[in-house]
Residue, then its C-alpha position, 0 to 999 in steps of 0.5 A: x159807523x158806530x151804533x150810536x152815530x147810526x141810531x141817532x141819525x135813523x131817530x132824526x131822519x124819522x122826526x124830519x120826515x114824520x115830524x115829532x110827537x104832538x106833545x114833543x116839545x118843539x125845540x126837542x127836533x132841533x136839539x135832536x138834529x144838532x146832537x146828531x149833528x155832533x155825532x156825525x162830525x165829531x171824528x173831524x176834531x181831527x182837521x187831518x181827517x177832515x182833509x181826508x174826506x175831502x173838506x178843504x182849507x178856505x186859506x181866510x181866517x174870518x173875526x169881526x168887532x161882533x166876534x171870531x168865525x176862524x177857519x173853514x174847510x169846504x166840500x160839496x158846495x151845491x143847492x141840496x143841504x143835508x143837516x149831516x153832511x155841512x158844506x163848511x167845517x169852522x175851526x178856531x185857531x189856538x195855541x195847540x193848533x185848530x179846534x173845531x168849533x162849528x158847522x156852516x151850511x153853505x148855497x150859492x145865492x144863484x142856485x136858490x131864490x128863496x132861503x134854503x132851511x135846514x135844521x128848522x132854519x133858514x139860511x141868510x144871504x151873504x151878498x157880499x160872498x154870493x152865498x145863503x149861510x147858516x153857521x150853527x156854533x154845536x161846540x162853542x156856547x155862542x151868547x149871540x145864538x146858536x146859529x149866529x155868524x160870528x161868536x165872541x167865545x171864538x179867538x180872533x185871527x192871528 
């Protein structure tokens, strides 16, 4: 794992379990925790790489009038959430083939009563897929918000 990717991470894991500073500016932890967000997944720009690390195709492109979503690859769909190991990667689909755009942590509603949260928020139930969901848009501006599910800056399906 390269040094930045390692360092990043021991800084954000220390903020999680100490908590920032009492004169950090709160919105610092979550910017930190999606910097390293990126830096953790920023190898699967390269979908085959994900695919080999054992995410697979959700064969569905999502959109909706409120935006696009695109494509998911899933892995290790449970009750722990792990701000550095998202259950989904979200692809846009292009002419030049699949960019990745986003995360999304995923938990079966069965698994948990109450909302999951992981970095500073708290997932939101999707009754209709039987899941709590939280998408966060760390390669694709999102006027709708950076955790919102659908993003209008993402194409829609072919």
């Amino acid at each position: 794992m390269p040094a930045l990717v390692v360092a990043t991470t021991i800084a954000v894991l220390g903020l999680a379990v100490v908590g920032p500073a009492a004169s950090a500016d709160p919105q610092d932890v979550p910017r930190a925790q999606l910097a390293a967000v990126r830096a953790a997944m920023a190898r699967y720009h390269d979908v085959d790489e994900a695919v080999a690390d054992g995410y697979e195709l959700l064969d569905v492109c999502f959109d909706s009038a409120a935006g696009g979503m695109g494509y998911h690859y899933l892995k290790g769909v449970d009750a722990s959430l792990d701000p550095l190991a998202p259950e989904a990667l979200v692809y846009e689909p292009s002419e030049h083939g699949l960019r990745l755009v986003g995360v999304e942590y995923i938990v079966p509603l069965g698994l948990s009563n109450s909302p999951p949260e992981v970095l500073d928020q708290s997932l939101h139930a999707n009754p209709g897929l039987g899941l709590w969901v939280l998408h966060a848009w760390i390669w694709q501006p999102n006027p709708a918000g950076m955790f919102a599910d659908f993003n209008p800056n993402v194409a829609d399906c072919p």
